[in-house]
C-alpha positions as CSV (number, residue, x, y, z in Angstrom):
1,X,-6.3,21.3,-4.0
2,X,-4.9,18.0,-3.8
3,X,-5.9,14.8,-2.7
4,X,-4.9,13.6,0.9
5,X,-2.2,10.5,0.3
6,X,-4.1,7.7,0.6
7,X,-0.8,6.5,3.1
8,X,-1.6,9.5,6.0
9,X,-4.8,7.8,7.3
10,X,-3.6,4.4,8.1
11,X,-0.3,5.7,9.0
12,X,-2.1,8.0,11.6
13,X,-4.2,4.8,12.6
14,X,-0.9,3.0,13.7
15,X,1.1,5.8,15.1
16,X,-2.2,6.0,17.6
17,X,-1.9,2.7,18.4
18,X,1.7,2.7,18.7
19,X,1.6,5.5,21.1
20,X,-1.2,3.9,22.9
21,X,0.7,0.6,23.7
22,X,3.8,2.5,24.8
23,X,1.6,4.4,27.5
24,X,0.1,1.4,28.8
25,X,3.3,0.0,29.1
26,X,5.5,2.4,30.1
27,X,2.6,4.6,31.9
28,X,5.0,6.4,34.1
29,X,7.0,7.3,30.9
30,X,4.5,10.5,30.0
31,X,5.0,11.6,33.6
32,X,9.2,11.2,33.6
33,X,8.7,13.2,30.1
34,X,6.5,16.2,31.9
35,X,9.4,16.4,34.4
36,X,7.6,14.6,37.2
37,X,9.9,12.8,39.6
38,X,10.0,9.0,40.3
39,X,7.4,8.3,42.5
40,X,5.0,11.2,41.3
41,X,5.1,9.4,37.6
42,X,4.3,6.1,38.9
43,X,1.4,7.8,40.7
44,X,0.2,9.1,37.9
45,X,0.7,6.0,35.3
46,X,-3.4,5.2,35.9
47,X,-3.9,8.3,33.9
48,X,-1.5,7.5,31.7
49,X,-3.2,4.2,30.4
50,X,-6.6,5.5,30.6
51,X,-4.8,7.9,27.6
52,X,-3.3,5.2,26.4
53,X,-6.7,3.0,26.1
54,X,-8.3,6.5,24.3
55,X,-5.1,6.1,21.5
56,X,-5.4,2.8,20.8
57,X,-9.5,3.0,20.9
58,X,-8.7,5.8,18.1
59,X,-6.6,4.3,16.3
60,X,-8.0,0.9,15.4
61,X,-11.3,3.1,14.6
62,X,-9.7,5.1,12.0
63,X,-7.4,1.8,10.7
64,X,-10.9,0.3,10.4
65,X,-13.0,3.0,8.8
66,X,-9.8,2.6,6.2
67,X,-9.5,-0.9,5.6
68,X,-13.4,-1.1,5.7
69,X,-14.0,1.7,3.1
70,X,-16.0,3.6,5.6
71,X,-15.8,7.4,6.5
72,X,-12.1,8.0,8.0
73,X,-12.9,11.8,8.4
74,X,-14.6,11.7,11.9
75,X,-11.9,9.2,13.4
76,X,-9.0,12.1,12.2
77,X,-11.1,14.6,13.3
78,X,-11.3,12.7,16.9
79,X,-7.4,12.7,17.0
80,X,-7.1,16.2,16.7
81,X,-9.5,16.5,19.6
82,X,-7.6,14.4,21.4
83,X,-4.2,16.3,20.9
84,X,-6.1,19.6,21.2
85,X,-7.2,18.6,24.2
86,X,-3.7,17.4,25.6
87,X,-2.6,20.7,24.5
88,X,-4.4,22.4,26.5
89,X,-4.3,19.8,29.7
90,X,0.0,20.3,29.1
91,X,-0.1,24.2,29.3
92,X,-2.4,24.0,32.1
93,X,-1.0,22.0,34.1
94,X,2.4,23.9,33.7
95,X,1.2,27.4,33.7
96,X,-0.2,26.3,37.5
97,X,3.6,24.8,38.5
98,X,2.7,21.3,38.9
99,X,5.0,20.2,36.2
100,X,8.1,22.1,34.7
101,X,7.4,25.3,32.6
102,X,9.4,24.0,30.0
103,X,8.1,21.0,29.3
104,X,4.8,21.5,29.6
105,X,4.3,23.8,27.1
106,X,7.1,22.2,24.8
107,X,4.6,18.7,24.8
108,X,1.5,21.3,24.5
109,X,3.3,23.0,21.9
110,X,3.8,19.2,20.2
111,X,0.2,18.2,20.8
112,X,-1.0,21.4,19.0
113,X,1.0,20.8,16.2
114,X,-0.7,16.8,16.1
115,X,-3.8,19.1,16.7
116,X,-3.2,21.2,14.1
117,X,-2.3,19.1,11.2
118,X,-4.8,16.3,12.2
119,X,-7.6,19.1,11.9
120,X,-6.2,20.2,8.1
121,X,-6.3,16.5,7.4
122,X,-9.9,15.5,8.5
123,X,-11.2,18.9,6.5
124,X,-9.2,17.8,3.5
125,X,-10.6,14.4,3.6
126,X,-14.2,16.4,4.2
127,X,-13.4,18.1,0.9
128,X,-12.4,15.1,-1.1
129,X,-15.2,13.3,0.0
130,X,-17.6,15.9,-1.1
């Protein structure tokens, strides 16, 4: 098997974080993307940067565990979690009509994919490291 490129770790690190900022400062953005209208998104922009806080939190984890030499494979494994986990939160949400059909399960669909590849990551990185 090979080696995980020593470049995916920090570049997911800063992709979190980057994702994280843009929620807290745009936090009806997520909710305009979900279909939501104005007013609705606003509304919900608290939830938003409480998701937003949880990115950036694991992000500058796994950008530390990396610069620090410490164990990155529990800080990738907590992002795919985290997208797992808005995977399923999407395709809820939609399959019960409160946001459009469409979209919902088109960003749960993207989340699982984060999900997904995050997960063969962190058990790559498990294998390497044993």
């Amino acid at each position: 098997m090979r080696p995980v490129p020593p470049s995916i770790v920090p570049a997911l690190g800063i992709t979190r974080i980057v994702i994280g900022v843009g929620m807290i400062i745009n936090p009806s953005g997520l909710g305009k993307a979900l279909g939501l209208e104005e007013n609705r998104a606003k509304e919900a922009g608290w939830l938003a940067r409480l998701a937003g806080a949880r990115e950036i939190g694991i992000g500058l984890g796994t950008l530390h565990a990396w610069r620090t030499g410490g164990p990155t494979t529990g800080w990738v494994a907590a992002q795919a979690i985290s997208d797992g986990s808005d995977a399923i939160a999407f395709v809820t949400v939609a399959s019960q009509g409160r946001i459009s059909a469409a979209r919902g399960i088109g960003m749960g669909l993207f989340a699982l994919s984060g999900a997904v590849s995050e997960g063969l990551t962190a058990w790559a990185l498990n294998r390497s490291n044993a």
